[in-house]
C-alpha positions as YAML, in Angstrom:
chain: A
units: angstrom
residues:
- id: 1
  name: UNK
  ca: [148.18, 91.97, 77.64]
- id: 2
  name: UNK
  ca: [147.58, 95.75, 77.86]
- id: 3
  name: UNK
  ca: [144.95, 98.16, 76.19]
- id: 4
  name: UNK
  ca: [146.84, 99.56, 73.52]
- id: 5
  name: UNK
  ca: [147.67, 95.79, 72.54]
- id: 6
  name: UNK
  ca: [144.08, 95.73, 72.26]
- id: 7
  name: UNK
  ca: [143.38, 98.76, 70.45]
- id: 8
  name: UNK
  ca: [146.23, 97.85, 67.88]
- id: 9
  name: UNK
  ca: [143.81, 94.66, 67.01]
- id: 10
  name: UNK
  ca: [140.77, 96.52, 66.67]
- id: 11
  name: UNK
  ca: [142.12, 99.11, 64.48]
- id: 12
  name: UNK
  ca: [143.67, 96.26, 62.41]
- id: 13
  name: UNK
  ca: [140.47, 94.73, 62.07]
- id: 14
  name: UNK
  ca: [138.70, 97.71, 61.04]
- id: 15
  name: UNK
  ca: [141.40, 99.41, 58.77]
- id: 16
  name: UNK
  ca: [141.94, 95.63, 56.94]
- id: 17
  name: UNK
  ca: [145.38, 96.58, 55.82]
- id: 18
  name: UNK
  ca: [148.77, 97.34, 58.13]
- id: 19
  name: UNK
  ca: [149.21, 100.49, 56.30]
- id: 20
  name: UNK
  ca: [146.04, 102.00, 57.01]
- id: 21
  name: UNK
  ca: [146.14, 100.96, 60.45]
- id: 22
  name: UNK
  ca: [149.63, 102.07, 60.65]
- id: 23
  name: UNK
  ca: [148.37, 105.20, 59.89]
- id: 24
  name: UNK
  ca: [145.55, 105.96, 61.91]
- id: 25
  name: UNK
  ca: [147.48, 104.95, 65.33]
- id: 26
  name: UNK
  ca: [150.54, 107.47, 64.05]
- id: 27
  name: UNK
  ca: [152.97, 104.30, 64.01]
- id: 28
  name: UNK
  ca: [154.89, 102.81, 61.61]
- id: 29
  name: UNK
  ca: [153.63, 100.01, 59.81]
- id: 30
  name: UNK
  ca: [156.45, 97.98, 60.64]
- id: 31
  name: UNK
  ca: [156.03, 98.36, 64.39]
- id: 32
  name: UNK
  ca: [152.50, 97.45, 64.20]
- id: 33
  name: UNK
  ca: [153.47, 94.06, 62.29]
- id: 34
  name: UNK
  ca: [155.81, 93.21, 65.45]
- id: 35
  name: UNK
  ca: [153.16, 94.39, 68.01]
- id: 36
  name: UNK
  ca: [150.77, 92.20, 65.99]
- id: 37
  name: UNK
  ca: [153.21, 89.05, 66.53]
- id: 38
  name: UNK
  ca: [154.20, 89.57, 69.38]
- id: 39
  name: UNK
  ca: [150.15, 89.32, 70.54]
- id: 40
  name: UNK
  ca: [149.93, 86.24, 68.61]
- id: 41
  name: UNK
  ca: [152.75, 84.90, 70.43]
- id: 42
  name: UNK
  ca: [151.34, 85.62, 73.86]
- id: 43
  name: UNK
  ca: [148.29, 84.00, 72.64]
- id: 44
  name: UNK
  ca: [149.48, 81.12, 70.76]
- id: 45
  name: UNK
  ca: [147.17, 81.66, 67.48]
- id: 46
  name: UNK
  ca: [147.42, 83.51, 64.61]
- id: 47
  name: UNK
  ca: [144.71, 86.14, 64.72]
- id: 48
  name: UNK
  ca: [144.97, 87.30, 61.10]
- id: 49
  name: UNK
  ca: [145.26, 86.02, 57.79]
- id: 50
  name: UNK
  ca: [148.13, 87.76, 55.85]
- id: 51
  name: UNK
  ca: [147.40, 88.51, 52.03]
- id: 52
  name: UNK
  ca: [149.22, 90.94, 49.86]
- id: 53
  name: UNK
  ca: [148.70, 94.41, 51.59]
- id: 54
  name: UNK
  ca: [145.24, 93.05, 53.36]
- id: 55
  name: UNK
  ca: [144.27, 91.08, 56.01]
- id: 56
  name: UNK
  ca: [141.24, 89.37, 57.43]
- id: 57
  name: UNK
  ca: [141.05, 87.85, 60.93]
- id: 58
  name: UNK
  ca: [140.89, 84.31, 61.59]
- id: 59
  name: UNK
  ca: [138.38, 82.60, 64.00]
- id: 60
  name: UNK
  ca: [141.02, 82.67, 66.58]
- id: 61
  name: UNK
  ca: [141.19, 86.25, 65.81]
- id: 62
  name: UNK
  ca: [137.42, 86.94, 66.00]
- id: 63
  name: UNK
  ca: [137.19, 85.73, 69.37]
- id: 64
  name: UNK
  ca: [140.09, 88.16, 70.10]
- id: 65
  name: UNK
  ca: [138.49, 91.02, 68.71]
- id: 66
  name: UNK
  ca: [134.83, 90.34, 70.30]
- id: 67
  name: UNK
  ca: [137.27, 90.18, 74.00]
- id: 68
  name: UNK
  ca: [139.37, 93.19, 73.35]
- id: 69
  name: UNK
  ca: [135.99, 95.00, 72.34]
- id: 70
  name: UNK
  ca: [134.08, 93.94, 75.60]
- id: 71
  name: UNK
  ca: [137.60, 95.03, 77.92]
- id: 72
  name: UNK
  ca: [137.85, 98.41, 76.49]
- id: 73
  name: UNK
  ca: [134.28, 99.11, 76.33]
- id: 74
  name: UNK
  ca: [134.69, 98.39, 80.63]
- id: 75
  name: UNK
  ca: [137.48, 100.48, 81.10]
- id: 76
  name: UNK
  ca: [136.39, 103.13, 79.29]
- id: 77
  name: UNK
  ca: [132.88, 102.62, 81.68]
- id: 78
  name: UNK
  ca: [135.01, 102.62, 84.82]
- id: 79
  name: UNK
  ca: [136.84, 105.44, 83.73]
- id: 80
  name: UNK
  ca: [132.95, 107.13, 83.76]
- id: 81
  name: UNK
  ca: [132.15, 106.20, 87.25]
- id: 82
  name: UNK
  ca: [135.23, 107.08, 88.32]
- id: 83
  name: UNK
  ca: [135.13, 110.65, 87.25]
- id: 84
  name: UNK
  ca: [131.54, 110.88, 88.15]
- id: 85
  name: UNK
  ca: [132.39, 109.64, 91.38]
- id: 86
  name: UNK
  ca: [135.13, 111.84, 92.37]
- id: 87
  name: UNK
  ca: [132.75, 114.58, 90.57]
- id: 88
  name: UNK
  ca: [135.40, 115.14, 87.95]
- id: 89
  name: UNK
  ca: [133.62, 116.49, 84.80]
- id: 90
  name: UNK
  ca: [136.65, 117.00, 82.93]
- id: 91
  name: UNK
  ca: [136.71, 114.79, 79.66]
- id: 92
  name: UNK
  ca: [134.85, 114.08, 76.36]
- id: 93
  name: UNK
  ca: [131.55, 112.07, 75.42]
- id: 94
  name: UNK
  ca: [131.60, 110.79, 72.05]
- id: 95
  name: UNK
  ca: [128.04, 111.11, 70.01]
- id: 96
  name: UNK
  ca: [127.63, 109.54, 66.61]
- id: 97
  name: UNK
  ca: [125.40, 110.79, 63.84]
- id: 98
  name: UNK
  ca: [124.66, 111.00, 59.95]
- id: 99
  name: UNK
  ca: [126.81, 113.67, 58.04]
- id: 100
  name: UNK
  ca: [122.82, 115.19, 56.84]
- id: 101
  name: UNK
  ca: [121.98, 115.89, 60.71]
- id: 102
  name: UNK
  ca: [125.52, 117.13, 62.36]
- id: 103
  name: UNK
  ca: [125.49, 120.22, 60.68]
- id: 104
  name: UNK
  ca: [121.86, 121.56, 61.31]
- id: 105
  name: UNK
  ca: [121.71, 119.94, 65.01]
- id: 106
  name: UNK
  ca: [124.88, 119.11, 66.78]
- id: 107
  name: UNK
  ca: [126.20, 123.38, 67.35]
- id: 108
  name: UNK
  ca: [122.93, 123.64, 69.79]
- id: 109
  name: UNK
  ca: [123.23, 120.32, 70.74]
- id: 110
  name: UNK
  ca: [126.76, 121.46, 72.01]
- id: 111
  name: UNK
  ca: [125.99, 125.14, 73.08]
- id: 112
  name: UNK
  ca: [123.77, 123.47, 75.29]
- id: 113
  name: UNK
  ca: [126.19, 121.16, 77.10]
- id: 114
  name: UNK
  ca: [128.72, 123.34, 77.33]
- id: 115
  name: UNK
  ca: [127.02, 125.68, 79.74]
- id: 116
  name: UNK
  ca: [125.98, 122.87, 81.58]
- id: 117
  name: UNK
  ca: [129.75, 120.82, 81.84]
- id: 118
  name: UNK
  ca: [132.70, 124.03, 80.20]
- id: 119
  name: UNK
  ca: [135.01, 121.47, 81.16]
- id: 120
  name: UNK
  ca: [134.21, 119.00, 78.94]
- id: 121
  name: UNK
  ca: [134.00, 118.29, 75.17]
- id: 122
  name: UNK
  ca: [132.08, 116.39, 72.83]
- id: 123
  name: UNK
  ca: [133.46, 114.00, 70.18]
- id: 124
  name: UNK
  ca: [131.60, 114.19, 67.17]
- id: 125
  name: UNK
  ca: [131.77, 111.18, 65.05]
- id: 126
  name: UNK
  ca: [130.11, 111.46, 61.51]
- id: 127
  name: UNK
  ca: [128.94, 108.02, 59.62]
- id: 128
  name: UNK
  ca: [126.53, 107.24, 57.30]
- id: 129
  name: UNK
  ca: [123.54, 104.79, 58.80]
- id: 130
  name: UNK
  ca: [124.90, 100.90, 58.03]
- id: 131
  name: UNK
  ca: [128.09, 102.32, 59.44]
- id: 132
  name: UNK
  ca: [126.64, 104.25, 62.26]
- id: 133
  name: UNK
  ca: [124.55, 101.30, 63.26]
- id: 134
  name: UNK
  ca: [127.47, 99.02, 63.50]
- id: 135
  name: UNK
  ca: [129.82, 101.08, 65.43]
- id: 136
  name: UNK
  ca: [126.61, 101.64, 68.05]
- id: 137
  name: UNK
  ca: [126.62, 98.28, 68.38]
- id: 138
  name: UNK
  ca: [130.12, 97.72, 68.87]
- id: 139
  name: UNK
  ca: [129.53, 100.92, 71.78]
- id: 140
  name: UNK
  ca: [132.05, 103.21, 69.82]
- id: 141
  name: UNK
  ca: [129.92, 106.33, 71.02]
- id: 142
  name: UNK
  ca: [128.55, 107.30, 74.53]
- id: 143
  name: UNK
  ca: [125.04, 108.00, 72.55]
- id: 144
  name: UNK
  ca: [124.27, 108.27, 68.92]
- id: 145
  name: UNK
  ca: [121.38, 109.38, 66.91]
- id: 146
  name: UNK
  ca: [119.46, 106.97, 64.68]
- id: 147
  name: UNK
  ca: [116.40, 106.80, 63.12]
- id: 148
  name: UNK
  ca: [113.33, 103.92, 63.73]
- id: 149
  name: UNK
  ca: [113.14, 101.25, 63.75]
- id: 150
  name: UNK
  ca: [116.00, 100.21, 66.23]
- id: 151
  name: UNK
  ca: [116.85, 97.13, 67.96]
- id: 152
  name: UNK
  ca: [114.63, 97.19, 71.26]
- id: 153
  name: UNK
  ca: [116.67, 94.15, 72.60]
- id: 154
  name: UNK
  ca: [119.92, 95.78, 71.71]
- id: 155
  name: UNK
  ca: [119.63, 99.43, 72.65]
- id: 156
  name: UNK
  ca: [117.94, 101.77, 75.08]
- id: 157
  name: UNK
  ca: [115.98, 104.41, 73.26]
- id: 158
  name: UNK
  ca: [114.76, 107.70, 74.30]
- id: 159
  name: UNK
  ca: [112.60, 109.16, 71.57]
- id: 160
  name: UNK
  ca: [114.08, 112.61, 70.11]
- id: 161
  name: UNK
  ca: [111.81, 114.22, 67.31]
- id: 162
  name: UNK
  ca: [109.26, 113.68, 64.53]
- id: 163
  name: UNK
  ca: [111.12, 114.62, 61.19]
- id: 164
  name: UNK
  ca: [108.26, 115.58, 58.96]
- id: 165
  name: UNK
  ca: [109.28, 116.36, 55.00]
- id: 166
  name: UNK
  ca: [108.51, 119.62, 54.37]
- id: 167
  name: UNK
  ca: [108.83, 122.27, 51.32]
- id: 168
  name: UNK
  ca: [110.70, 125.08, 51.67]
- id: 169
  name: UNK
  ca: [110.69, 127.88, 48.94]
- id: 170
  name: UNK
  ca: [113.02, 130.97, 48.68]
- id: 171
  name: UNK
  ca: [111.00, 133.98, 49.86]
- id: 172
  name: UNK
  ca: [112.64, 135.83, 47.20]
- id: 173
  name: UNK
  ca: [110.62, 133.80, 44.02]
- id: 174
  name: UNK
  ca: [107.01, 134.97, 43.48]
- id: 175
  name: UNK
  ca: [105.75, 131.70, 43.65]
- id: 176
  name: UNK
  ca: [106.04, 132.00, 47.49]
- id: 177
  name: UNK
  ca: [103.87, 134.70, 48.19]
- id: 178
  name: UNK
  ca: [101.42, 132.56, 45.50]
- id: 179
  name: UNK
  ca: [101.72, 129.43, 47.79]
- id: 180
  name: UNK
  ca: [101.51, 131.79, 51.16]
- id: 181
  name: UNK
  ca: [98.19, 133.40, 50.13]
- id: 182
  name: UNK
  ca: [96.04, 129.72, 49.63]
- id: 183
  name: UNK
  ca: [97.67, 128.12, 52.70]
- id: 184
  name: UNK
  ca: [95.75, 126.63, 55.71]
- id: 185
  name: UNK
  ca: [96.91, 126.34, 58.85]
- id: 186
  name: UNK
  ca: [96.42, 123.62, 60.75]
- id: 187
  name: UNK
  ca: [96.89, 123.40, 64.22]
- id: 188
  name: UNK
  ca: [98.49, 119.76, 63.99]
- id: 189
  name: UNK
  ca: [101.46, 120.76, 61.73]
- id: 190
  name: UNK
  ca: [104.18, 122.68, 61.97]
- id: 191
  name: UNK
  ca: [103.51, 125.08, 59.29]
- id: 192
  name: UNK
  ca: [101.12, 126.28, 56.70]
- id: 193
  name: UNK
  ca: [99.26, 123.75, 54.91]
- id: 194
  name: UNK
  ca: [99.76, 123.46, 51.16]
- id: 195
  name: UNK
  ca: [98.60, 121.47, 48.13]
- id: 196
  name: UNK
  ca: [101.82, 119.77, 46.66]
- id: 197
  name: UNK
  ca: [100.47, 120.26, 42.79]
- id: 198
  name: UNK
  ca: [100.36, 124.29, 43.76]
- id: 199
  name: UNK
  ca: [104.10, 123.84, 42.92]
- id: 200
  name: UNK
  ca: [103.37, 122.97, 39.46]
- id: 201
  name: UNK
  ca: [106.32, 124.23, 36.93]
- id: 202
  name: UNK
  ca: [108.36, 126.21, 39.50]
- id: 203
  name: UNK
  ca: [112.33, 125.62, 39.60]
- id: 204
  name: UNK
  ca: [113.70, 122.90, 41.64]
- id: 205
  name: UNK
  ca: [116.82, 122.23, 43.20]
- id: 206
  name: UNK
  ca: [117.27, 118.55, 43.35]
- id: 207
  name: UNK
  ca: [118.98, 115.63, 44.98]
- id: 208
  name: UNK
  ca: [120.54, 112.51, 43.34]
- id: 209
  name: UNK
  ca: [117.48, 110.08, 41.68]
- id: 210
  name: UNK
  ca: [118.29, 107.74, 44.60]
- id: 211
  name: UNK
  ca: [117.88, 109.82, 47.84]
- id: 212
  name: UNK
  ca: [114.68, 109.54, 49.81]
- id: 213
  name: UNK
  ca: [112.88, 112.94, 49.28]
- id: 214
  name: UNK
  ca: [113.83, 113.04, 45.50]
- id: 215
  name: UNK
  ca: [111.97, 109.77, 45.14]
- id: 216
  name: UNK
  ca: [109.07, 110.56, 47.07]
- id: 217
  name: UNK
  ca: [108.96, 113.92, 44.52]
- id: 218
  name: UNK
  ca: [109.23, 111.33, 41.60]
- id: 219
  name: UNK
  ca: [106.03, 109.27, 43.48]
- id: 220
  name: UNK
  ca: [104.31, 112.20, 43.85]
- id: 221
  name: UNK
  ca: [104.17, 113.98, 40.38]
- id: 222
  name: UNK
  ca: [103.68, 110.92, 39.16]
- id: 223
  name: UNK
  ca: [100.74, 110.45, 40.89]
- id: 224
  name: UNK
  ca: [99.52, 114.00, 41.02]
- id: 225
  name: UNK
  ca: [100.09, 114.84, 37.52]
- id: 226
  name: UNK
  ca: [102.28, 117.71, 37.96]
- id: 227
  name: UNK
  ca: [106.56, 118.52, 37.32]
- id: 228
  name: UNK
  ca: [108.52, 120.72, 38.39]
- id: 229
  name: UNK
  ca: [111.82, 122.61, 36.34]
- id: 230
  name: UNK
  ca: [115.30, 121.13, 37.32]
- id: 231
  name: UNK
  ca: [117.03, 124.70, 38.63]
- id: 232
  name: UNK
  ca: [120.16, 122.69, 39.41]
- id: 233
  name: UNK
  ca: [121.12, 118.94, 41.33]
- id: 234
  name: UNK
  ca: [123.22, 118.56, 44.46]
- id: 235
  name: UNK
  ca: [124.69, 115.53, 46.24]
- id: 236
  name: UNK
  ca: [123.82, 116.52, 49.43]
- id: 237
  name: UNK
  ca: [120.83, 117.83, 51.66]
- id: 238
  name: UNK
  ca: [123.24, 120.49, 53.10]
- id: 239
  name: UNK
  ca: [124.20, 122.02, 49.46]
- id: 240
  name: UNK
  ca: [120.40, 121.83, 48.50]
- id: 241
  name: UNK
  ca: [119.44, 123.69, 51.51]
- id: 242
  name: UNK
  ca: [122.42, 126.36, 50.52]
- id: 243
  name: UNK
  ca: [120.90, 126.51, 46.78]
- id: 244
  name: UNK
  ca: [117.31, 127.22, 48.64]
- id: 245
  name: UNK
  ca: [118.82, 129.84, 50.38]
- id: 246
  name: UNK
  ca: [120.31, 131.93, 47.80]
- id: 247
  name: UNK
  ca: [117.09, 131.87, 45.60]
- id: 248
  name: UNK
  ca: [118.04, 129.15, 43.23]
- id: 249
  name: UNK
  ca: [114.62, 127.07, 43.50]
- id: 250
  name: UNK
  ca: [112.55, 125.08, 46.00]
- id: 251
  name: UNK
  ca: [112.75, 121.49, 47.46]
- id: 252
  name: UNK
  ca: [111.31, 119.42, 49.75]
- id: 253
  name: UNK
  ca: [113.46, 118.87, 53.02]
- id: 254
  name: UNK
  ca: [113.57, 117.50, 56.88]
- id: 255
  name: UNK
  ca: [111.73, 120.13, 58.97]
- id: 256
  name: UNK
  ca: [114.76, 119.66, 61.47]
- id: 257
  name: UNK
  ca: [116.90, 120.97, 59.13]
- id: 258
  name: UNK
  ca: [114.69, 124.03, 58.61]
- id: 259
  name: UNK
  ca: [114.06, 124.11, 62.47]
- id: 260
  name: UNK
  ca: [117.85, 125.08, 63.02]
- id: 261
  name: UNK
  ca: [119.02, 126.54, 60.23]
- id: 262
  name: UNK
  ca: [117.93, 130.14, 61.38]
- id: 263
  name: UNK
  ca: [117.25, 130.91, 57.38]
- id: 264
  name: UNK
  ca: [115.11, 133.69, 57.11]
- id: 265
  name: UNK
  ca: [115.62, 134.11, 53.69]
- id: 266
  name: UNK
  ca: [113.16, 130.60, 53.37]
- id: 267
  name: UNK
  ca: [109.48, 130.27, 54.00]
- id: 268
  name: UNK
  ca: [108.03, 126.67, 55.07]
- id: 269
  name: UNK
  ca: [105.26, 124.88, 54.42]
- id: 270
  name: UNK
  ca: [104.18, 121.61, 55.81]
- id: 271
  name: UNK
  ca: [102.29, 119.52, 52.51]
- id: 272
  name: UNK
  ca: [98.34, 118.31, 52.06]
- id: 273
  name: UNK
  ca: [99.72, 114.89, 51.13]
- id: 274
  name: UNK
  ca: [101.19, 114.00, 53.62]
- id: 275
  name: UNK
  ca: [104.74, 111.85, 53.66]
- id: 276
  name: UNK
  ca: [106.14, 109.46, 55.68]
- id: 277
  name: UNK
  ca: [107.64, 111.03, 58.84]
- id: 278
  name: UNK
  ca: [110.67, 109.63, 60.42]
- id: 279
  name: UNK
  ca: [111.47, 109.31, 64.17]
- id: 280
  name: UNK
  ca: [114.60, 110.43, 65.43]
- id: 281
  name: UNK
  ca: [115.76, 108.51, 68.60]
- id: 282
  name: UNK
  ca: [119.25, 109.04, 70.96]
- id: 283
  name: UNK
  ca: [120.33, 104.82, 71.67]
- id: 284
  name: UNK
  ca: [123.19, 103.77, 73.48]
- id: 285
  name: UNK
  ca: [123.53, 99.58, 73.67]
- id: 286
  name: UNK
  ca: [121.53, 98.25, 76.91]
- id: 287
  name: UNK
  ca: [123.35, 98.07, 79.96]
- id: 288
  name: UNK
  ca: [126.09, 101.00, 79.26]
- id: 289
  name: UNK
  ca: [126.79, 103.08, 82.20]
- id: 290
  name: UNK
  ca: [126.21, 106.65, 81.53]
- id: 291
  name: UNK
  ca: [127.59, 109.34, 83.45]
- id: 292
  name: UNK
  ca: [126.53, 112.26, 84.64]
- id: 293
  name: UNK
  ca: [127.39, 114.20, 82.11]
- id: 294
  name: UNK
  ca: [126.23, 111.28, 79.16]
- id: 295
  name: UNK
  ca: [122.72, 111.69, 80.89]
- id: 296
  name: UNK
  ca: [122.85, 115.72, 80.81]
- id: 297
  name: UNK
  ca: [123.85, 115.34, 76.81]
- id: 298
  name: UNK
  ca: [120.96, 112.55, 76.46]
- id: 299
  name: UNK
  ca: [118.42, 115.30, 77.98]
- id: 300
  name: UNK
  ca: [119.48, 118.35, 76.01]
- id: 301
  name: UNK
  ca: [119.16, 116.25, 73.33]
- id: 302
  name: UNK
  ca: [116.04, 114.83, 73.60]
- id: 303
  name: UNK
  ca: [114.37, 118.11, 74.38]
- id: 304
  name: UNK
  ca: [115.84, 120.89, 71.33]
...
């Protein structure tokens, strides 16, 4: 049995059809079916169920997959020592994280590193948290950002940020200077202090009904008695952020996204009522080795 043997399963398993598999090892599906039996000749068990154009792995075929997982996951740790050993830092790290934080933090995440190691690269794998979470387990990525809680038993965790939710209004609408005059500042938040119902009537550029800072708008106008004008709705934090921006309206956002974002067409203002923050942590599963260079990307980081 050989690694790519291996990595033919896993891909199978993830993909759950030939064809898609097929496709994202840049074979042809037919050579992957013969791999496939030929691996369940060598074993003696059939390691997938065959159904129309899917397939789902059998129990012999689980225990396969939880093997081939644990091998590569050591040779691609050996391969780590072994470069930090002959003090080799030529090679990639691979760091998962949601699509809403790559954008705003990975470019000085990685102009960081790569004064540090020019040699190497970073890998940047984009999922959304269920499927982040489960490839982190499965030690897909060298580290990968997440946000509390996290499995203590399952993963090492070295605390990254406090995200707070924050409003940030287009300098360019008078209702900023309005809200900029009657702030306080406080020396335990990040920026001016506001009252959220100061925002009363003003244009807003909102998320989907189901996101987390369009609710907590919805919870508090609700309970503050005020509303604010629908300028325009966006799918995604990053778009929202864009509409900001250009003068479209306000919204409430991640401070880390403001942190980054170098937008000096946007004024920010930390909020009276105060919302749940969020803790941003880097993880990697307990008891991966991390080279040199894994611990230089950890600490950069940890520490933007």
């Amino acid at each position: 049995m050989n690694l790519k043997q291996y990595k033919y399963v896993i891909v199978l398993a993830e993909e759950g059809s030939f064809s898609k598999a097929a496709d994202k090892l840049h074979i042809a599906q037919p050579s992957l079916s013969q791999y496939i039996k030929k691996i369940e000749t060598q074993v003696g068990f059939e390691l997938f169920n065959r159904s129309n154009n899917e397939v789902e792995l059998t129990e012999a075929g689980r225990i396969f997959l939880q093997a081939a997982q644990a091998i590569l996951n050591q040779e691609k740790q050996m391969r780590s020592q072994l470069a930090d050993l002959a003090d080799n830092h030529i090679g990639h790290l691979v760091v998962g994280i949601a699509p809403t934080r790559c954008q705003y933090l990975m470019p000085e995440i990685v102009r960081r590193f790569k004064a540090v190691f020019p040699g190497m690269h970073i890998v940047v794998e984009e999922r959304f948290m269920k499927e982040l979470m489960e490839d982190a387990e499965r030690g897909v990525f060298d580290l990968c950002v997440a946000t509390m809680p996290v499995d203590e038993q399952q993963f090492d965790i070295t605390p990254m940020m406090r995200e707070e939710v924050i409003l940030a209004v287009p300098k360019s609408l008078p209702i900023c200077d309005e809200l900029a005059s009657g702030a306080k500042n406080d020396p335990s938040r990040i920026h001016p202090v506001i009252d959220i119902v100061r925002i009363d009537g003003a244009p807003y550029v909102a998320l989907l009904d189901t996101q987390p800072t369009q609710r907590q708008l919805a919870e508090l106008m609700g309970k503050y008695g005020f509303s604010v004008k629908t300028a325009v709705k966006c799918m995604s934090i990053e778009t929202q952020f864009t509409m900001v921006k250009e003068g479209i309206g306000l919204a409430l956002v991640p401070s880390s996204l403001t942190k980054y974002s170098k937008a000096e067409s946007v004024a920010c203002f930390s909020l009276a009522q105060q919302l749940p923050c969020r803790e941003m942590v880097v993880i990697h599963r307990k008891g991966q080795y991390l080279s040199k260079a894994a611990e230089e990307l950890k600490k950069i980081m940890t520490s933007i």
